[in-house]
Structures are given as C-alpha cells and as structure tokens.
C-alpha positions in Angstrom: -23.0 -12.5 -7.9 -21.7 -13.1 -4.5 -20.3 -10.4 -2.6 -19.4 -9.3 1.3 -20.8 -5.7 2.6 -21.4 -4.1 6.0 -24.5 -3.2 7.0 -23.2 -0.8 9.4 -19.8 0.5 10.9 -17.7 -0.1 14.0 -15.3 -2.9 15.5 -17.9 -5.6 15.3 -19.3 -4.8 11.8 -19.6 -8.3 10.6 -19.3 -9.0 6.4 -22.4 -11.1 5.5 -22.3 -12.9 1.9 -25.2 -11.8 -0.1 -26.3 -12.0 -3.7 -26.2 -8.7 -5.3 -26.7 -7.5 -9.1 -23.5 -8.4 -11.1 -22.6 -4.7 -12.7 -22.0 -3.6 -16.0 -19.2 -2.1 -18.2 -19.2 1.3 -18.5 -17.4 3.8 -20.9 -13.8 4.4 -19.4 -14.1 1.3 -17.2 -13.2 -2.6 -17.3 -15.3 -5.6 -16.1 -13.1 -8.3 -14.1 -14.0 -11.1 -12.7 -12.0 -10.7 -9.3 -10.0 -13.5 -8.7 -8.2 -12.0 -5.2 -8.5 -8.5 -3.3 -6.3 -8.0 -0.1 -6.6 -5.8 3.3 -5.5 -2.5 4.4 -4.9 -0.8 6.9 -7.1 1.8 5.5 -10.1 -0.4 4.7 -10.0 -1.6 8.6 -9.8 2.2 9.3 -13.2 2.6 7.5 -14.8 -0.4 8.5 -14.4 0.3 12.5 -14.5 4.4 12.2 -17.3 4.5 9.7 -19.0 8.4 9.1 -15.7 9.6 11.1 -13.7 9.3 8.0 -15.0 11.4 5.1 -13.9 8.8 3.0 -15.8 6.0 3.9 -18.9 4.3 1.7 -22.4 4.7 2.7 -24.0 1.6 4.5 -24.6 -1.0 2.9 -20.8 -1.0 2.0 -18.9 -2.8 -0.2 -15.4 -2.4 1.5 -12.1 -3.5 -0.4 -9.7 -1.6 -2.7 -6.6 -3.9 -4.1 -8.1 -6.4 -6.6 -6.4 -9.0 -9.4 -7.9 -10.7 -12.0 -9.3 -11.4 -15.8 -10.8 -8.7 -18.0 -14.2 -10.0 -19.1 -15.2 -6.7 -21.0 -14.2 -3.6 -22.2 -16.2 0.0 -22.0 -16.0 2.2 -24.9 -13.2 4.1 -25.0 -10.8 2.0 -23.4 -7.9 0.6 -25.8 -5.2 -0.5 -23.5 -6.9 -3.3 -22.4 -8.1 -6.6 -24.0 -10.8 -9.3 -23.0 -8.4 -11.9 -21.3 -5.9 -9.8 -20.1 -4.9 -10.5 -16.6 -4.5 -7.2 -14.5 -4.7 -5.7 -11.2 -5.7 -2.1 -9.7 -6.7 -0.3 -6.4 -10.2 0.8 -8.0 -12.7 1.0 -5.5 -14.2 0.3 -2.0 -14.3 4.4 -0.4 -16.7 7.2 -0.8 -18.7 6.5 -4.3 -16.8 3.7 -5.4 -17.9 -0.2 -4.8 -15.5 -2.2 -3.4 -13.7 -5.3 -4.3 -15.0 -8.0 -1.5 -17.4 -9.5 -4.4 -16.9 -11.3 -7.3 -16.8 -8.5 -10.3 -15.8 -4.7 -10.3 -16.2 -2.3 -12.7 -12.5 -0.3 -12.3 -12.2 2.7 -13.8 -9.0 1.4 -16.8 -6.9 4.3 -15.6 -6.5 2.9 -12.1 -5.2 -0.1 -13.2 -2.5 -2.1 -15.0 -1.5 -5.5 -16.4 0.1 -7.3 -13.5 3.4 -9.0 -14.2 3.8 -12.2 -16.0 6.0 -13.7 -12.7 3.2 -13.2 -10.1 0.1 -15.1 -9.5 -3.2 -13.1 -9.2 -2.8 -13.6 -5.5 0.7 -11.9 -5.4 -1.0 -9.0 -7.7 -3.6 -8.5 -5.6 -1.4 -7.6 -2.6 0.7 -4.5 -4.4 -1.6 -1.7 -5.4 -2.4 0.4 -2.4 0.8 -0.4 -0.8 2.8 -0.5 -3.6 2.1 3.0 -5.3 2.4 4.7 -2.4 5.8 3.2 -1.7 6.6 4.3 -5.6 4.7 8.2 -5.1 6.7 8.6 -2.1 9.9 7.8 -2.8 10.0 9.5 -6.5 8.7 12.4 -4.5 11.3 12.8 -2.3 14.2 12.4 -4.7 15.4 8.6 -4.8 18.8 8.2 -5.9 21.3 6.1 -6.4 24.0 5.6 -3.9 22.0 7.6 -1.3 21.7 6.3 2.0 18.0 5.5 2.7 16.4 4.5 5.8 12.9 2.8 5.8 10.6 3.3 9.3 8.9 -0.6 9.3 10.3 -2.2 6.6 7.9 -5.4 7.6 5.2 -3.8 6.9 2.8 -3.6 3.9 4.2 -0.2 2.4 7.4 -0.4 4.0 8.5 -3.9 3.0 7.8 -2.0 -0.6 9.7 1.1 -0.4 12.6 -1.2 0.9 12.9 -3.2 -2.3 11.9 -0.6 -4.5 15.2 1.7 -2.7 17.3 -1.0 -3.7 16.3 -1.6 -6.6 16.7 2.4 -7.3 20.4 1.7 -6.4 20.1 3.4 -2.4 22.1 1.8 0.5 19.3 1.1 2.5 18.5 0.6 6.1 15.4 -0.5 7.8 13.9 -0.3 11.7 11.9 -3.3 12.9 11.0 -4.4 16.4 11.3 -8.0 16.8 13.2 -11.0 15.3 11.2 -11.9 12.7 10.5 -8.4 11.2 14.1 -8.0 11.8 14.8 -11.2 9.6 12.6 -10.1 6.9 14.3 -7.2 6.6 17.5 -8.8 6.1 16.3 -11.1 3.4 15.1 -8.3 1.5 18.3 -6.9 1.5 18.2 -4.1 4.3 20.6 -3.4 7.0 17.8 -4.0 10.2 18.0 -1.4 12.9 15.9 -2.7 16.1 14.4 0.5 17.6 13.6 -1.5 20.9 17.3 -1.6 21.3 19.3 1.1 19.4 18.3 4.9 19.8 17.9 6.9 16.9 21.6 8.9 17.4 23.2 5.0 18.2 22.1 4.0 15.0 22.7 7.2 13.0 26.1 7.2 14.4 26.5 3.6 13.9 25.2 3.7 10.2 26.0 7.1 8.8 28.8 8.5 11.2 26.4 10.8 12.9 25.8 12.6 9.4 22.6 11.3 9.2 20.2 9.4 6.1 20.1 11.6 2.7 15.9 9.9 2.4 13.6 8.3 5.2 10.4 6.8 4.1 8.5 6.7 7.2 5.7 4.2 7.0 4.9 4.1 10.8 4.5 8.5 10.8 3.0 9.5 13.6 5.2 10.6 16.6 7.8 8.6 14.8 8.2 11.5 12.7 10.4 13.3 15.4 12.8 9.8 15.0 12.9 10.6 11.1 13.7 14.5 11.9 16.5 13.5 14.0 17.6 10.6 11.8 17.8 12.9 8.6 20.8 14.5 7.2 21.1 18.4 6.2 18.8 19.1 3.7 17.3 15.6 4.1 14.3 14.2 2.6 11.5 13.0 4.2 8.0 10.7 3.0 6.0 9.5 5.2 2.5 8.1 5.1 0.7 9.1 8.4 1.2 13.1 9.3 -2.4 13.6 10.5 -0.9 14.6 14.1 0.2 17.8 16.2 4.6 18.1 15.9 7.1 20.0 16.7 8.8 21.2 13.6 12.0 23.1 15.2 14.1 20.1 14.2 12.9 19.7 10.5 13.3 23.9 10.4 17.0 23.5 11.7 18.0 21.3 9.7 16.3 22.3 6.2 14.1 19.0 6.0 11.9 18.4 3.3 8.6 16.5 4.2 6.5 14.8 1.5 3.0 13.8 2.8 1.7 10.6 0.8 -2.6 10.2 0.3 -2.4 7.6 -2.6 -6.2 7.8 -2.6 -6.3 11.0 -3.6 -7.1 10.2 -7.7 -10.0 7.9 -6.1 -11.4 10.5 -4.3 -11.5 13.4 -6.6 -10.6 12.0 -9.7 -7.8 13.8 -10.1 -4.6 12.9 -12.2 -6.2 9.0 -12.3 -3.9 7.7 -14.9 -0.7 8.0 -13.1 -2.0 5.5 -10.7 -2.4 3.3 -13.9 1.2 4.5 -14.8 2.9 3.6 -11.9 1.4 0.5 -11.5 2.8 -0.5 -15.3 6.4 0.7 -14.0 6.1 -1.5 -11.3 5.2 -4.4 -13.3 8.2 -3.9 -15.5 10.2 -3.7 -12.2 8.9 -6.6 -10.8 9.6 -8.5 -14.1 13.1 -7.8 -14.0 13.5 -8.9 -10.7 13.1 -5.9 -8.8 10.4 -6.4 -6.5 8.1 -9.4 -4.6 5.3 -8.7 -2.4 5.7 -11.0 0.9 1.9 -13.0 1.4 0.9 -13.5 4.7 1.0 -17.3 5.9 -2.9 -17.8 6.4 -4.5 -17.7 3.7 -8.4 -16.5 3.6 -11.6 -17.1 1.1 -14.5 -14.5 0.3 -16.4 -16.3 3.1 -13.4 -15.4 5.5 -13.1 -11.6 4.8 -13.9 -10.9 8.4 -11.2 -13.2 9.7 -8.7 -11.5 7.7 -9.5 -8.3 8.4 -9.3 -9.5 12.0 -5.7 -11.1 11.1 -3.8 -7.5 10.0 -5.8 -5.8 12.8 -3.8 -8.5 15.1 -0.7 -6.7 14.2 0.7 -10.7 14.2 0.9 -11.1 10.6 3.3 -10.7 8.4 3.0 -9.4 4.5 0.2 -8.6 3.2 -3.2 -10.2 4.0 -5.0 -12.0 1.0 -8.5 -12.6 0.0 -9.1 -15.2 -2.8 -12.3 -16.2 -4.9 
C-alpha cells in the first residue's frame, strides 16, 4: 500500500510516497481503509523537532494521527464494530504507533468511534485530536449552563471546537481573535468576538462581564496568554488550557482561587492509559454533532496523499483557516 514517511526530522523533512507492507488486524484492533487524515499542530511539532519531543516516532516515520474511513476487518475481541462501518479515531502516528499518512491503519477500537451520519469522511477526519480535547477540557473544568465562557482563539483547530461545544452546553460564550476573518468566524459560530489587537483584557472583561470576570476560559493559545486568562477569570474561576509547558507567575491565579486544568489528549496513546474514553467521547460527539450541535470548519485548499507536505506547509503558514485535510 501506498504511504508517506520521513526519513529524517527537521523543517525540511520532505514526505516521499513509497510502497510499504499493507498491515494486519490484530486482536483489540480494526483494519480501515483510510479514506482522509488531517494535520496538527502537534504532528508539525514532531516532524520539524524530531528526538526533542519524547513523543515522536523513530525514523522512518509514519507521521499522522486524525483518520476517517471504512472498517475492512475486525480483530478478535472487538464487538462494537462491524465490516462496513464508517468511523473515525486519532489512533496513531507518535512514539510506537504508525501513523495515518498511508492508505490502511490498524487503530486500536478503543480509540475510535463511528463518525456521524451528517459528515463526510473528510469532515470526520478533521475532529479527533481537536475535538476531544476541546470535549476533555471543558468537562474538566466544569461546563455549565448559563455560565459565561470565554474561548482564547476561537478560529482555531481546538478552539473553533470548544466554542461550539460551549454553546451547545448552554454557556454564553465569548471568543478572542485577531483579525477580520477569524473575527467573522467567530461570529458565525455564534460567539461574541473580542479582538485582542484592539481591546485589553480589563476593556473587555469590563465590557462583557461588568469587570466580574468569565466563570470558564478555555485557552487554546496558552502560553504567556495564560496571564490574559488569569486576569480575565472570575473568583474561583476555571481555567483549561492546552499549552502550559512555560515558566508563569501564579500570584494572580493564587489570589483569585483559579482552578487550572492542563489538557495532553495524547496521553491514552502514549501510555495506554484509560484508552476507551477517547472512544467514549468521540461517540458523544457524534451524537452531538447529529443533533446539530457541532461542525468542523475545512480549510479552503484541499490536499491529496501526494500533497501531505504542502499541507503541512499550509497550517504551518498560520494563513489557513479550519482544519487542514488530507484525502485518499
């Protein structure tokens, strides 16, 4: 089968299409024929830092994690799939774990879930990653109802997520973008925008919450920007965010009793630890998505296996927006 590795690591790493043994099924596990995978920020991460990140795949490496397609077989053991079934998962493409730039994976069938009947495979194939960590961080922090919930980059691949799924939890929510059309995507998901480029943080806490400040923030940009979320949070505010690996000053969270919810989504990859709630999660947000809930936005270009180095090239360009698809 055709597939797309790296022979080595760094900002040039080129994808070269080679021919390469097509796996087998495997008890716990699930053979599908990959009909779309799409790009993270994470899977650039490992392609251009390589052995820095104790995550990433030895070389030769089969990057890729999100993937949607058809279930061609079923591994023993496995009963909640069925030959046909069209599904889609974040299953592979770090440490031990072949990625999804080919044409087949063998996913382990607790990392995935049947994707909903209102999306195309490409549309699937754009959620996982993004999509359950959106879900783990904002059923981590609390989401209710009626709470007023900011969202740092609402444009973005997670954040565009957590926005929908805030509303759709019943939250007034609010979202921070930096030019016109992130600003006007915000607003059609049905967000308040807030441009940071022209409103501080107490302008728009005043402006928004009366000075009192948001009950949640889900902070997709993290970072420094987590010293905007501290001083954007209420009393006893909650706080996810999805980047803390930084140095920060934690006087204002301290005064101010925040609560701060780190979100690793690859963590059940990694370690195999607690696997099936990815697969959980990912059925909830089908239902959600069914009933109206949610819609991943798809990047304008469009890219084919061949291409996988242009589209990585296209979210490292920080000019698209949605997420960046790969099809078959």
């Amino acid at each position: 089968m055709k597939a797309m590795p790296i022979n080595s690591y760094g900002e040039n790493a080129a994808f070269q299409a080679v021919e390469i043994e097509k796996p087998e099924v495997r008890p716990g596990h699930v053979l599908v024929k990959i009909a779309a995978s799409s790009v993270n920020t994470v899977d650039t991460m490992i392609r251009n830092m390589g052995e820095e990140l104790p995550l990433s795949p030895a070389t030769p490496a089969l990057l890729g994690m999100d993937f949607a397609g058809t279930v061609e077989a079923i591994g023993e053991g496995v009963d909640s799939f069925s030959v046909g079934d069209e599904v889609y998962g974040c299953a592979g493409g770090l440490a031990d774990l072949p990625g999804t730039l080919t044409e087949y994976i063998v996913a382990d069938a607790n990392l995935m879930a049947r994707k909903a009947k209102n999306l195309s495979l490409k549309e699937a194939a754009a959620m996982p990653l993004v999509a359950i960590t959106a879900y783990e961080g904002l059923m981590r922090a609390g989401i209710k109802a009626g709470q007023k919930v900011l969202v740092h980059g609402g444009s973005g691949g997670v954040g565009h997520i957590a926005l929908q799924l805030a509303r759709h939890f019943g939250a007034e929510v609010y979202s921070t973008g930096g030019g016109e059309k992130q600003l006007a995507l915000i607003e059609e998901l049905g967000a308040t925008p807030i441009n940071y480029k022209t409103e501080s943080v107490e302008q728009y806490v005043e402006k928004h919450t009366g000075g009192a400040g948001f009950d949640l923030i889900f902070d997709s940009v993290g970072g420094a920007n987590l010293i905007n979320s501290f001083e954007a949070a209420a009393l006893n505010g909650q706080i996810a965010s999805t980047v803390s690996m930084c140095e920060l000053d934690l006087n204002t969270a301290h005064f101010k009793g925040l609560s701060l919810h780190v979100v690793f989504m690859l963590i059940p990859m990694l370690h195999n630890y607690k696997r099936e709630v990815h697969g959980e999660i990912l059925s909830a947000l089908t239902q959600i998505v069914e009933a109206g809930g949610l819609k991943p936005v798809l990047d304008e270009n469009s890219y084919s296996l061949d291409q996988a180095g242009d589209a990585y090239a296209r979210l490292e360009s920080g000019q698209g927006m949605g997420k960046v698809v790969i099809e078959n």
